[in-house]
C-alpha atoms as one frame of an Amber mdcrd trajectory, in Angstrom:
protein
-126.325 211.776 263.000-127.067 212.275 259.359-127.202 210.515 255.696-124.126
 211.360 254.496-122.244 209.172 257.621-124.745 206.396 257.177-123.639 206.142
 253.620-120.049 206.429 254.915-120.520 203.152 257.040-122.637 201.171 254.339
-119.565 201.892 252.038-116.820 201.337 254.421-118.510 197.821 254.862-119.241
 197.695 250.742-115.672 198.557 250.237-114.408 195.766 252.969-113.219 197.932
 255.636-110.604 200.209 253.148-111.563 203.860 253.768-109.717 204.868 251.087
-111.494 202.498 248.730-114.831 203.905 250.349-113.934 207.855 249.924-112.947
 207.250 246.029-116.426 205.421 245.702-117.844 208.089 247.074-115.615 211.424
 245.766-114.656 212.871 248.676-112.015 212.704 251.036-110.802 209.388 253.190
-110.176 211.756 256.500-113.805 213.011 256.166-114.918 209.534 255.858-112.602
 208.824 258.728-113.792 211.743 260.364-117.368 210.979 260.323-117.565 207.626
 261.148-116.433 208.071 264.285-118.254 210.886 265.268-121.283 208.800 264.462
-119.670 205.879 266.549-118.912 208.801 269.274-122.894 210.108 269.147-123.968
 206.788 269.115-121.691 205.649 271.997-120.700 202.145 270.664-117.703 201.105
 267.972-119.121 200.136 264.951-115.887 198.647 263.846-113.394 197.176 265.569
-109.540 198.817 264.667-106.764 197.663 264.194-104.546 201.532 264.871-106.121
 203.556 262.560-107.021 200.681 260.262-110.658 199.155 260.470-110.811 195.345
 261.252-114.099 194.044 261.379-117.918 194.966 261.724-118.474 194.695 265.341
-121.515 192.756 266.609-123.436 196.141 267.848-121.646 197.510 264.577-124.448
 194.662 262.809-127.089 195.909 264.355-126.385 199.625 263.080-125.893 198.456
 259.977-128.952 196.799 259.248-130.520 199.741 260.218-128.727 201.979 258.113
-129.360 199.937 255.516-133.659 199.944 256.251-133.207 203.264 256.607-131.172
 204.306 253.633-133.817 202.177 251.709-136.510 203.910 252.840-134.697 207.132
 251.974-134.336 205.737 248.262-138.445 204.825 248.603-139.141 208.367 249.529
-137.095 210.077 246.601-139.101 207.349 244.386-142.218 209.082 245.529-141.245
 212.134 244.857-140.564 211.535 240.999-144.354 209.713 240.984
């Protein structure tokens, strides 16, 4: 579990479930956005979105309750990096 797939899933969900929207936003590749999200799903042991094949559907309603903690967390990330330049 690390930043870089939290920000993965926050812009999966930003981007309305296109990875391929999400990797551009985010300059890297859609696999490795692919890639990561469901190892983090995997490590986690829930889906955080519901597919459709390979294509994402929805936020599931566990997948709700990761988010909102990715996003307090990837807040609190921000707050710390604020701190820093204090």
């Amino acid at each position: 579990m690390n930043l870089q797939q939290f920000r993965f899933v926050q812009e999966a969900v930003r981007q309305r479930l296109n990875l391929t929207e999400a990797a551009r936003s985010l300059h890297t590749s859609q696999p490795g956005v692919s890639k990561a999200i469901l190892e983090l799903e995997q490590e986690l042991g829930i889906d955080i979105f519901a597919r459709h094949g390979k294509r994402l559907k929805q936020v599931t309603e566990p997948g709700e309750q990761v988010l909102a903690c990715i996003d307090r967390i990837l807040c609190e990330v921000q707050n710390l990096k604020q701190l820093g330049e204090q």
